[in-house]
C-alpha positions as CSV (number, residue, x, y, z in Angstrom):
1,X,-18.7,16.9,19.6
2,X,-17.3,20.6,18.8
3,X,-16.2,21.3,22.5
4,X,-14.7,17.3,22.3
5,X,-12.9,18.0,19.0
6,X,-11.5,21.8,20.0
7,X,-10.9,20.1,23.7
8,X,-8.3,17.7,22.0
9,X,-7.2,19.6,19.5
10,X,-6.1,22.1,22.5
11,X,-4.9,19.0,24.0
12,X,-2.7,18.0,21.0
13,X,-1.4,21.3,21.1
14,X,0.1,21.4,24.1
15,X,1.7,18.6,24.5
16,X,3.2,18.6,20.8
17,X,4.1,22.0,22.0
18,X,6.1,20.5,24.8
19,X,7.8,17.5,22.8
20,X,8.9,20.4,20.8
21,X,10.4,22.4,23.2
22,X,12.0,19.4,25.0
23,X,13.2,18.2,21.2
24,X,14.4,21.7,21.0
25,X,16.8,22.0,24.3
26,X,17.6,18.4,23.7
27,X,19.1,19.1,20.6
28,X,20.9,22.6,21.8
29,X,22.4,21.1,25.1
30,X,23.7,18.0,23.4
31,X,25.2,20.7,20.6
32,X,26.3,22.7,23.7
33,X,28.0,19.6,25.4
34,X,29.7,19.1,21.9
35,X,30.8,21.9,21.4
36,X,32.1,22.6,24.3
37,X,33.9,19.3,25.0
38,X,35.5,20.2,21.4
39,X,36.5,23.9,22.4
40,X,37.8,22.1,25.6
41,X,40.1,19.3,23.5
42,X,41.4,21.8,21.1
43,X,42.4,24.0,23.7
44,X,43.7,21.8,25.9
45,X,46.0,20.4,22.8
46,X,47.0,23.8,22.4
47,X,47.9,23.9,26.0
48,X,49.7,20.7,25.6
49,X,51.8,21.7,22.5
50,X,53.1,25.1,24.1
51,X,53.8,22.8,27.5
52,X,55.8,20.6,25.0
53,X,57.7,23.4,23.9
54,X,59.0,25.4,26.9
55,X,59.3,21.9,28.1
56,X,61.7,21.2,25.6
57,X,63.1,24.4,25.9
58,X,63.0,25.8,28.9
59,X,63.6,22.8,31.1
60,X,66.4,21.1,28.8
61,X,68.1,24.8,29.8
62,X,67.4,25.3,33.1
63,X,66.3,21.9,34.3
64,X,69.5,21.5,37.2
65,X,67.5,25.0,38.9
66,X,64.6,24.0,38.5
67,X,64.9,20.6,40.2
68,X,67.1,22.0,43.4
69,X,65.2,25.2,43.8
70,X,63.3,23.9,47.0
71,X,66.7,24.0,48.7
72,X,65.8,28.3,48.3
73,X,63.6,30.3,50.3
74,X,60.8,31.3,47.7
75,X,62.6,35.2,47.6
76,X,65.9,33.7,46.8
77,X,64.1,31.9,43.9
78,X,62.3,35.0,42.7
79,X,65.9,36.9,42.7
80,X,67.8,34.0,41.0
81,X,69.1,34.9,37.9
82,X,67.9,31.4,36.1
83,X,64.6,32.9,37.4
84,X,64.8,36.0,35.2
85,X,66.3,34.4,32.3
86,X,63.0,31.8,32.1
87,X,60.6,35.0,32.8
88,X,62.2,36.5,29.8
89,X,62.5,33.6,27.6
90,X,59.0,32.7,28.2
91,X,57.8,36.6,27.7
92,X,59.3,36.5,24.2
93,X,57.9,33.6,23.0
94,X,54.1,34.1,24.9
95,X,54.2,37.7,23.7
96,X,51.9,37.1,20.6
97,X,50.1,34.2,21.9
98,X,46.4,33.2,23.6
99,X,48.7,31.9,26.8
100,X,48.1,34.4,30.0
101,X,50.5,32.6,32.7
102,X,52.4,29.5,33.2
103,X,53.7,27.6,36.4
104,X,56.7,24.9,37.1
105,X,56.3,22.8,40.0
106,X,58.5,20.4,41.0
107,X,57.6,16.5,42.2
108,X,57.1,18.1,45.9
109,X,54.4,20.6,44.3
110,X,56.8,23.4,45.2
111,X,56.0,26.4,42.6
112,X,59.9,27.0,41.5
113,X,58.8,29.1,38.6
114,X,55.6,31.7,37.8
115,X,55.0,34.4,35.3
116,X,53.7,36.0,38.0
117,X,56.7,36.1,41.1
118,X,54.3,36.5,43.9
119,X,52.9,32.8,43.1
120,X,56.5,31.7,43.1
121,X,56.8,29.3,46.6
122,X,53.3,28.2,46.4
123,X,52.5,24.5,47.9
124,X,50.6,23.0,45.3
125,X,50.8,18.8,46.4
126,X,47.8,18.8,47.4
127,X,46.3,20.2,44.0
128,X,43.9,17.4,41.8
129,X,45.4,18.6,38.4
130,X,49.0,18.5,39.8
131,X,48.8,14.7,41.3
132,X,47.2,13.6,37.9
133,X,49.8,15.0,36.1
134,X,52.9,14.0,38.5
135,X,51.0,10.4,37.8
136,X,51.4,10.9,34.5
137,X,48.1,12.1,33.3
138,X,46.8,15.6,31.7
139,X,44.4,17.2,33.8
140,X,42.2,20.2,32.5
141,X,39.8,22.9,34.0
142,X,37.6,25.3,32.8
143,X,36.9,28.6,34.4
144,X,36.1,32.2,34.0
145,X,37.5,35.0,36.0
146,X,36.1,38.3,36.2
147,X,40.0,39.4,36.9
148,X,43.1,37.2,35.6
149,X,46.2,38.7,36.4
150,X,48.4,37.6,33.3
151,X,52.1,38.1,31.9
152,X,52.1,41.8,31.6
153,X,48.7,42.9,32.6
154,X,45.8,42.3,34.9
155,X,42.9,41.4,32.1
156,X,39.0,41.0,33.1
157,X,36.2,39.0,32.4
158,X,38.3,36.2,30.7
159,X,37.7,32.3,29.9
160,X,40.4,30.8,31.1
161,X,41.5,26.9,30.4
162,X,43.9,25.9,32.6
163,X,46.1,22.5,32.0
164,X,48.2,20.3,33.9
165,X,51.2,18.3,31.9
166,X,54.0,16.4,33.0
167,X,57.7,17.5,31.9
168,X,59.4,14.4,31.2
169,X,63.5,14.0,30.9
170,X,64.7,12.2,27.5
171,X,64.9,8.8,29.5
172,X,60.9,8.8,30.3
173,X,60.9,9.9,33.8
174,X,58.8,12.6,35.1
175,X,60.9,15.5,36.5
176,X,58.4,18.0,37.2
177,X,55.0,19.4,36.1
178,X,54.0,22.2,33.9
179,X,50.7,24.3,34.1
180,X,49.7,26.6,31.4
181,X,46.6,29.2,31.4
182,X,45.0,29.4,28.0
183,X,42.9,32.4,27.0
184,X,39.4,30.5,25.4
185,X,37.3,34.0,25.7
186,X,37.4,34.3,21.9
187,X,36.3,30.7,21.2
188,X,33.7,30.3,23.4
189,X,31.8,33.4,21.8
190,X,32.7,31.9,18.0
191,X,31.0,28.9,20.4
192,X,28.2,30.7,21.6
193,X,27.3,32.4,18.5
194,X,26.8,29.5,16.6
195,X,25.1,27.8,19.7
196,X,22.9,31.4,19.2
197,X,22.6,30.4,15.4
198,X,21.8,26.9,16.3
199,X,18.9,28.0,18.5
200,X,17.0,30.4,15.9
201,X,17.6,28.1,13.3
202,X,16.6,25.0,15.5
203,X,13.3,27.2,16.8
204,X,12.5,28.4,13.8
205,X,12.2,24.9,12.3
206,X,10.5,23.1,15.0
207,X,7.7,26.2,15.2
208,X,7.2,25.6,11.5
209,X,7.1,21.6,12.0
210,X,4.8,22.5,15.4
211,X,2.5,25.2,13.4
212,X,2.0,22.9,10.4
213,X,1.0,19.6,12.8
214,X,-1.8,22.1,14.2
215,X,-2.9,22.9,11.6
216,X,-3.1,19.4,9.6
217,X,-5.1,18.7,13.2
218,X,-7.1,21.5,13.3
219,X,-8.2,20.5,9.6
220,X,-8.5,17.1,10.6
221,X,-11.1,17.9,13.8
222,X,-13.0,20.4,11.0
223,X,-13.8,17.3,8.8
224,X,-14.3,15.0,11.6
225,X,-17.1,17.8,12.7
226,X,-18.5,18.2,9.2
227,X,-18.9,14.6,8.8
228,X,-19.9,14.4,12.1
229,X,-22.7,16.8,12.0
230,X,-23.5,15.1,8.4
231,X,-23.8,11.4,9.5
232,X,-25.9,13.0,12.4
233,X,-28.5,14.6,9.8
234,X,-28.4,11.6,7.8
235,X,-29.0,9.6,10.9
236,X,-31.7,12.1,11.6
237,X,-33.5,12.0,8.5
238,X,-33.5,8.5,8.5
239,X,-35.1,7.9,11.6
240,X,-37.5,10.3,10.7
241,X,-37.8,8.1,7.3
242,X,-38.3,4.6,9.3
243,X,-40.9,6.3,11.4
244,X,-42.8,7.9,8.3
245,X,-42.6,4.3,7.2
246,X,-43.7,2.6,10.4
247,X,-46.9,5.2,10.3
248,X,-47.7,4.6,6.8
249,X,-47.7,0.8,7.7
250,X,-49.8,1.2,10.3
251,X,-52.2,3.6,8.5
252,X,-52.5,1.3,5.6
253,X,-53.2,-1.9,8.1
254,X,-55.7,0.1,9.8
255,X,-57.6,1.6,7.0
256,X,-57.5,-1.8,5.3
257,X,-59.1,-3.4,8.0
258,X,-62.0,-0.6,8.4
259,X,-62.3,-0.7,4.3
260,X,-62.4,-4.6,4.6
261,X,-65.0,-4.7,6.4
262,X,-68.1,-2.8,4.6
263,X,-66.4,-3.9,1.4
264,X,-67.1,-7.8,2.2
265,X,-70.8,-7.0,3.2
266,X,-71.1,-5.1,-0.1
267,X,-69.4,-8.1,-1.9
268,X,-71.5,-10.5,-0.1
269,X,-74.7,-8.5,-0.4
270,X,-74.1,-7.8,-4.6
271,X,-73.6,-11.6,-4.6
272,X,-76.5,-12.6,-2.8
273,X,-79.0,-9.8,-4.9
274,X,-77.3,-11.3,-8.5
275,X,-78.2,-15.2,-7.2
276,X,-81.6,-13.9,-6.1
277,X,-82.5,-11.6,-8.8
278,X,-85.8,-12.6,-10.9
279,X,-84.6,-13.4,-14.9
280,X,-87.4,-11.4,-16.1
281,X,-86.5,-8.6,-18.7
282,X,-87.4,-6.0,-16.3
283,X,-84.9,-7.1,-14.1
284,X,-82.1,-7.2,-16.5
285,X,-80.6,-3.4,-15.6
286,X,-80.8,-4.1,-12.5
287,X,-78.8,-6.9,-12.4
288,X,-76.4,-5.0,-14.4
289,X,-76.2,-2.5,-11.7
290,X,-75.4,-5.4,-8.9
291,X,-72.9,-6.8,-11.1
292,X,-71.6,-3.6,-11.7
293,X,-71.0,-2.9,-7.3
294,X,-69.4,-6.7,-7.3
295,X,-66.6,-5.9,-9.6
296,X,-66.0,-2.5,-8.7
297,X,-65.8,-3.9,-4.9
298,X,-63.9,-6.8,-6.4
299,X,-61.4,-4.2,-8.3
300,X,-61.0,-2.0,-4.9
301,X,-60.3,-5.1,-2.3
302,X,-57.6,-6.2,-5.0
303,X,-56.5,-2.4,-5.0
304,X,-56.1,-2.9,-1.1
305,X,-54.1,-5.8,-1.1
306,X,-51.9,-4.7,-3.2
307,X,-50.9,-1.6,-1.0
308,X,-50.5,-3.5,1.8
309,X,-48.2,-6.0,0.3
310,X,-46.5,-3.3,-1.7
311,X,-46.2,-1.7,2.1
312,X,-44.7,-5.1,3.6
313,X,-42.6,-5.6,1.2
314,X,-41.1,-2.0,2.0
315,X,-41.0,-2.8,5.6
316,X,-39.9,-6.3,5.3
317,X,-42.4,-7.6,6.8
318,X,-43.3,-10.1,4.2
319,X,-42.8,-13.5,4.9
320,X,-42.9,-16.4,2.4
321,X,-44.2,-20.0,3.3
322,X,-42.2,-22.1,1.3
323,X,-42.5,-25.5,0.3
324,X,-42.4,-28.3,-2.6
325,X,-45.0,-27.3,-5.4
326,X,-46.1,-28.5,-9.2
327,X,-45.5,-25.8,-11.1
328,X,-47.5,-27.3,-14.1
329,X,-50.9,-27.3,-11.8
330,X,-49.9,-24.0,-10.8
331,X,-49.8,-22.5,-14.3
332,X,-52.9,-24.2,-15.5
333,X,-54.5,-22.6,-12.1
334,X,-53.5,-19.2,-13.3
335,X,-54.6,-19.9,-17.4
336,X,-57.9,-20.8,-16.2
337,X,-58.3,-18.0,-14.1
338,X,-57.8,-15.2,-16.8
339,X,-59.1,-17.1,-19.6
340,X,-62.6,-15.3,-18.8
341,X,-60.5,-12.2,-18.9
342,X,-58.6,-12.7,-22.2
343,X,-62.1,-14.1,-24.0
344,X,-63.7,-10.8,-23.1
345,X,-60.5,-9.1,-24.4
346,X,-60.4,-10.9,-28.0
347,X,-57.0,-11.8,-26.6
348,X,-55.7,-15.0,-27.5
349,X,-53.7,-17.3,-24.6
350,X,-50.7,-19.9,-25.7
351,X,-49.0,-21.9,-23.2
352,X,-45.7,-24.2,-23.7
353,X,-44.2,-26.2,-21.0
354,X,-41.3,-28.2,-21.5
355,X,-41.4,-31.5,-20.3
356,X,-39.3,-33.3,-17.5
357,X,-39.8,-30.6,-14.8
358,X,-38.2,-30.6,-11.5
359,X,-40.3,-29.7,-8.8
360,X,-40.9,-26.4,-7.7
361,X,-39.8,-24.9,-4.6
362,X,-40.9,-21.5,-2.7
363,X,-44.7,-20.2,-1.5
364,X,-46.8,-21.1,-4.3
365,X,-49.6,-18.9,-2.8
366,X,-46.9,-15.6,-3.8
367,X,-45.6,-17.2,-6.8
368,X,-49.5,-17.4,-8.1
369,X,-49.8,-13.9,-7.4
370,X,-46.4,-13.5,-9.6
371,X,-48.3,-15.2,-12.6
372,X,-51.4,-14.0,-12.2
373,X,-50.6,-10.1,-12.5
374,X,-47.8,-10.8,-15.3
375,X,-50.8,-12.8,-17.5
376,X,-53.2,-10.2,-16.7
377,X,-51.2,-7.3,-17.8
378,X,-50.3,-9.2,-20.8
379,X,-54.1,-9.8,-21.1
380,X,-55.0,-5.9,-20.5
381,X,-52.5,-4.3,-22.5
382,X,-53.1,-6.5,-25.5
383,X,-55.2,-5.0,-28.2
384,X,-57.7,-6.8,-29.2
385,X,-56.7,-9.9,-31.7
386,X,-53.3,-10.5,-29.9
387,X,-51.8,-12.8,-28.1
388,X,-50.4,-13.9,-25.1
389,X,-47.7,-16.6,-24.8
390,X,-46.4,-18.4,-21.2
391,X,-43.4,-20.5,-21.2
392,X,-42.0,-22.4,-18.4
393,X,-39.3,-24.4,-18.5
394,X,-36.1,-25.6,-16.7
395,X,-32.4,-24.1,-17.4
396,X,-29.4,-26.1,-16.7
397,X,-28.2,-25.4,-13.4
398,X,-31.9,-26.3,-11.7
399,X,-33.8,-23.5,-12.0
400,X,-37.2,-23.2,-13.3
401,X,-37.9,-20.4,-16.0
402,X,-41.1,-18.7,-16.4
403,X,-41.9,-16.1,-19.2
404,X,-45.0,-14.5,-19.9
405,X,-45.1,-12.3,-23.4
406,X,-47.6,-10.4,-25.3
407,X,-48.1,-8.3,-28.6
408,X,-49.1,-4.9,-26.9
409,X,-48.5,-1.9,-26.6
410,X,-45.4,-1.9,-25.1
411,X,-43.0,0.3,-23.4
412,X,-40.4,2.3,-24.1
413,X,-37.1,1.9,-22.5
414,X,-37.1,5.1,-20.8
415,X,-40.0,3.9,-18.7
416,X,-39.1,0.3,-17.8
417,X,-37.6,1.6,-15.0
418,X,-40.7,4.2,-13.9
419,X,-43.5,0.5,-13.9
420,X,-41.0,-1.2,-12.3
421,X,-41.3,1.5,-9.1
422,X,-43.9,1.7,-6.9
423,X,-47.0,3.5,-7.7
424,X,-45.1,4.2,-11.2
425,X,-47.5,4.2,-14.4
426,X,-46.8,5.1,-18.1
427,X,-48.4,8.3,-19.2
428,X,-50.4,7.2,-22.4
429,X,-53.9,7.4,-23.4
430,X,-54.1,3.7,-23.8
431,X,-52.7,2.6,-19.8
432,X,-54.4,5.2,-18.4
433,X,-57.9,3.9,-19.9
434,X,-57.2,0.8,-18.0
435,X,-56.0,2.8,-14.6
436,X,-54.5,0.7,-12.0
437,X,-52.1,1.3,-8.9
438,X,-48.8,0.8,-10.8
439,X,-48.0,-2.2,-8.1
440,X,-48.2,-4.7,-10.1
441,X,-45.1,-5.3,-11.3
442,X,-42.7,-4.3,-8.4
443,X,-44.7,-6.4,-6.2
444,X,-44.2,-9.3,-8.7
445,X,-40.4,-8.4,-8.9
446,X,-40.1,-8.3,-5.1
447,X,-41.5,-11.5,-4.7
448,X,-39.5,-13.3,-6.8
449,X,-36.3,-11.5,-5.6
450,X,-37.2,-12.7,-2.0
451,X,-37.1,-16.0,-3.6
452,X,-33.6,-15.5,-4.6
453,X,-34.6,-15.8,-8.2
454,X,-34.1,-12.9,-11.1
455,X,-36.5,-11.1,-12.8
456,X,-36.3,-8.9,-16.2
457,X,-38.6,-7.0,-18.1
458,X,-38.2,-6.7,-22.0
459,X,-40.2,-4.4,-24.1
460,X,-40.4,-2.5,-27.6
461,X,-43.3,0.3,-28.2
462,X,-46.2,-1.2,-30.4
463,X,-44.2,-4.8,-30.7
464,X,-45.1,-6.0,-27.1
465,X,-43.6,-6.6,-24.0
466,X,-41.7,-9.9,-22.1
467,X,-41.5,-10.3,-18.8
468,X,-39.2,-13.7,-17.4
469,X,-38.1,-14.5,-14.4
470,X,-36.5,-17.5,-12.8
471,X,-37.0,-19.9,-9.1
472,X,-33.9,-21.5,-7.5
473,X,-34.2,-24.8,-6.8
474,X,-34.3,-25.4,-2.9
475,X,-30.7,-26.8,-2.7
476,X,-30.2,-22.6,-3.1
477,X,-32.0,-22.4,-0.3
478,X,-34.3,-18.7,0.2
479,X,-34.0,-14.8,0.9
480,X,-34.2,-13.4,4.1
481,X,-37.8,-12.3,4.4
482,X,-36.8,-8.8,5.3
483,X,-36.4,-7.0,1.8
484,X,-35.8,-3.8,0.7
485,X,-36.8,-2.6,-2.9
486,X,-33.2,-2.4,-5.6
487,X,-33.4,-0.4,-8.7
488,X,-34.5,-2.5,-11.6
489,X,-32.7,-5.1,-13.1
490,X,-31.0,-4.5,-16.2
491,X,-32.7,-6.0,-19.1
492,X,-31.1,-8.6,-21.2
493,X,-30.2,-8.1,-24.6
């Protein structure tokens, strides 16, 4: 999972690293092409304006020599006076200006006129810039010279802009064309040191963006890992937690089985000595001492099944057999059962059952069970002289009610939830003098919860204790068997 998580984190990185760069020539080549298609507009209205002018001025003055000058060899055009008098009225005017050279041509593409004379005689018909412009059109191009001979002076390393514009006569017509040489080399450094600028600025932000995207990633892989790792342990520990389970369950089957056994030939043996024993008075401490085997074998076979229920209901392994049921016969089953008990005791036992009953649905074998360890707790931890009270009756959406309450010794709320857990006992003189597996009662809740029904234990210290609980009708149809113990219900006010 680390190597995975670094793996694509790496991955991530790269190519986030690459969308950035891309983003980041993108951005400075479309500036570039912007600025750049600006510089070339601007300067190529400048080039246009100053064409205007010596358009206006020098051909309105000169325009007759201009437009016969082909008739002249190119010297005789050099030597011409009109030729000097454009040089110098152009050298006055260009003096303090960005313009390095112009050219006249004439419609045949003849150059009649150049600031420098050497160029003066040149074909130039065949020149792109010059047809557009004899068409009508402006034509531009952008270049850089190492060496530009210009007016006065040979200058190096230059930009240079160079336009084509059509000279036009007052009526419309094109009489000639005009090409002027503009010096850029200043602008396009202004241009390239804000393109410069541009970059830093542009890196500088995209490398914060890029650094703060790998890092939100890099945190992101570190809590995947961590929970990762986590969920693995927790995976781990429950596995190990199922199979702890699985080996308790089949520790208890197995031991239950192998106690079973010598624990029915012990009950069945104690029987058969207490049916057989003489009634003389001899005899009497010994049939004590038989009696005595049978209910302690009795007490340790119930001990048994109630760790392996308490174990199947852990494992959900429990199944109910349900089915229609009179719960009247069942609770006179379970009175008559622990009235021995509660005579022994001095404990009194009151019944009520409302009339009009619907019939009971759910395993009556488990719901027995339910009863019979609710009335004999109330039975065991009632002092002697008390009482205990079992109510069953119907509420109005179909369920059946069942409460069994006592006069004991009660609990206190801290430890309602403690008997209500497995193995979980109250530490007083009084419980412990009874002993027990402190199964009881979470069995007794689990069953009915795999019922679907609810089930709440109330209790005060020395006033008693009530235990209700409640059966769906079978319309509500049952819990999966598979169940797994919930904390305790809260109890009602």
């Amino acid at each position: 999972m680390a190597d995975l998580s670094l793996s694509l984190t790496k991955r991530f990185a790269l190519f986030a690293g690459l969308v950035v760069v891309a983003a980041s020539l993108l951005l400075i080549g479309m500036y570039k092409q912007v600025a750049s298609e600006d510089l070339h507009a601007m300067a190529e209205r400048s080039n246009v304006a100053v064409a205007r002018i010596f358009s206006n001025v020098v051909w309105d003055a000169h325009a007759g020599f201009l437009t016969t000058a082909h008739f002249l060899t190119p010297q005789a055009i050099r030597q011409h006076p009109e030729t000097q008098a454009i040089r110098e009225s152009m050298l006055r005017r260009l003096r303090d200006l960005s313009i390095l050279k112009i050219k006249i041509y004439d419609l045949n593409g003849l150059t009649v006129f150049s600031t420098e004379p050497s160029q003066i005689g040149e074909d130039k018909s065949g020149n792109g810039g010059f047809l557009a412009a004899r068409t009508g059109h402006q034509a531009s191009e952008l270049t850089h010279r190492d060496s530009f001979s210009a007016f006065e002076q040979t200058v190096e390393d230059r930009d240079v802009l160079s336009s084509y514009v059509p000279v036009t006569s007052a009526s419309g017509a094109i009489e000639g064309v005009l090409e002027v040489y503009y010096d850029v080399t200043e602008l396009l450094a202004t241009v390239q040191q804000r393109q410069l600028m541009l970059q830093m600025v542009v890196g500088a932000t995209f490398l914060l963006l890029y650094l703060l995207l790998i890092f939100g990633v890099w945190h992101s892989e570190r809590q995947t890992r961590r929970h990762y790792y986590k969920n693995l342990d927790l995976a781990r520990a429950a596995a190990r937690a199922e199979e702890s389970s699985r080996l308790k369950s089949e520790f208890l089957a197995t031991m239950s089985h192998e106690l079973r056994t010598p624990l029915n030939a012990i009950l069945g043996f104690s029987e058969i000595l207490k049916l057989q024993m003489p009634q003389a008075e001899g005899d009497e401490t010994r049939r004590e001492y038989a009696d005595s085997i049978w209910m302690s074998g009795r007490h340790l076979l119930n001990i048994i099944d109630d760790v392996l229920d308490m174990s199947k209901v852990e494992a959900g392994e429990l199944t109910l057999d349900c089915d229609s049921f009179d719960p009247v016969a069942l609770l006179e089953s379970c009175l008559r059962l622990v009235e021995n008990q509660a005579v022994q005791n001095g404990v009194k036992l009151i019944f009520n059952i409302a009339s009009d009953l619907p019939p009971a649905f759910g395993d009556e074998r488990r719901m027995k069970q339910v009863l019979l360890n609710l009335l004999s707790n109330g039975v065991k931890f009632t002092p002697e002289g008390g009482q205990v009270s079992l109510w069953l009756g119907a509420g109005a959406d179909g369920t059946l009610q069942f409460a069994v309450s006592d006069n004991g010794i009660g609990i206190a709320p801290s430890d309602v939830e403690k008997v209500l857990t497995p193995f979980g006992q109250v530490e007083n003189s009084y419980a412990r003098r009874f002993g027990g597996t402190g199964l009881g009662l979470p069995i007794a809740r689990s069953l009915v919860e795999m019922h679907g029904g609810r089930f709440t234990l109330e209790s005060t210290p020395g006033e008693g204790t009530k235990v209700s609980f409640t059966l769906p009708p079978k319309a509500s149809g049952v819990a999966p068997a598979a169940f797994a113990l919930r904390p305790p219900l809260a109890v009602p006010a």
